[in-house]
N, C-alpha and C positions, 0 to 999 in steps of 0.2 A: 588438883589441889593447887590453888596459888598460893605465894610465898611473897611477903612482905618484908620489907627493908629491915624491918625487927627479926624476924624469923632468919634471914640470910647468916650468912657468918659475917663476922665482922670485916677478915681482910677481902670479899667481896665489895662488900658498901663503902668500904677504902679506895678498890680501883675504882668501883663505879663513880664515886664521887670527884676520884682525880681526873676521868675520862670524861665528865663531863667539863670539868674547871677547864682542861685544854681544849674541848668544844668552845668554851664563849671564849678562851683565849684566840683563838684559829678565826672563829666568827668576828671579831672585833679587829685584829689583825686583816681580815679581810675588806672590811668597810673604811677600814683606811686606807689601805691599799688604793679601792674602791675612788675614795675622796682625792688621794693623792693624784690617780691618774686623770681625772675628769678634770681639775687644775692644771695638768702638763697639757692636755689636749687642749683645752680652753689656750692657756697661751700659747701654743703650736699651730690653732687656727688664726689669733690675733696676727700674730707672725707673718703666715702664710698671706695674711693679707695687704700687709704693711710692704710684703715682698713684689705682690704682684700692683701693688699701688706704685711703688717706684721706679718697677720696670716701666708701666704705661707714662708713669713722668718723664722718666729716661728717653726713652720713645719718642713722646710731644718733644721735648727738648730737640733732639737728633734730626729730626721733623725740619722745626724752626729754622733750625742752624743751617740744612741742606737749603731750603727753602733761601733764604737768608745768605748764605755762602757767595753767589754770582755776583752780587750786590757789594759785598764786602771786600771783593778781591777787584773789582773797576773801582771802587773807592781806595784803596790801599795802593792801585796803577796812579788814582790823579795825585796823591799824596806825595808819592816818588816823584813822579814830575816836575810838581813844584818845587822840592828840595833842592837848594842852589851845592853845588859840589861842596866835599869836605874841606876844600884847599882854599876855596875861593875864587878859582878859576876853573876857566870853562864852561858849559854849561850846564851842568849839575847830572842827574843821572839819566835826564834824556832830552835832548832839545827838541821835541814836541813836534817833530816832523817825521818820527820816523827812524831816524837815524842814532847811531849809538851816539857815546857824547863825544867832545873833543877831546883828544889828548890834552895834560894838561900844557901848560905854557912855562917855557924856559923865563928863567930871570935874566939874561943876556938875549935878547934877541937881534 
């Protein structure tokens, strides 16, 4: 004999009906859930690629600069060389032979 939602008692068709209302509560709560995570992952893969984009810049940069480096420091040697001393005397911070510079010079000589 089946038993229909009339036939039942009433405080059955009461749970049944609150147990389903927390069913579509639980199920909607879920597809949010759902939504919410698929947006975290979406930007946690942007991320992830923005991160490994900047390392490989980083990289080239580091690259260049070693590359570039040997270049930079005989150009920062002739730079010194030309600089005539702080004092005005002597011959600045290398007299181009080699040698360190001159002591400076007395004002009584």
């Amino acid at each position: 004999m089946e038993t229909t939602a009339a036939s039942r008692p009433t405080r059955h068709r009461k749970a049944e009906a609150k147990a389903e209302k927390r069913i579509e509560q639980l199920n909607s709560a879920i597809e949010r859930e759902r939504a919410e995570r698929a947006v975290a992952e979406g930007a946690l893969e942007a991320t992830r690629g923005d991160c490994a984009r900047l390392q490989r810049e980083i990289a080239a940069e580091r690259t260049l600069r070693r590359r570039s480096a040997p270049e930079e420091a005989f150009d920062a040697d002739k730079a010194k060389e030309a600089r005539p001393s702080k004092n005005g005397n002597g011959a600045g911070h290398s007299a181009g032979n080699g040698e360190p510079p001159a002591p400076p010079q007395s004002g009584a000589a």
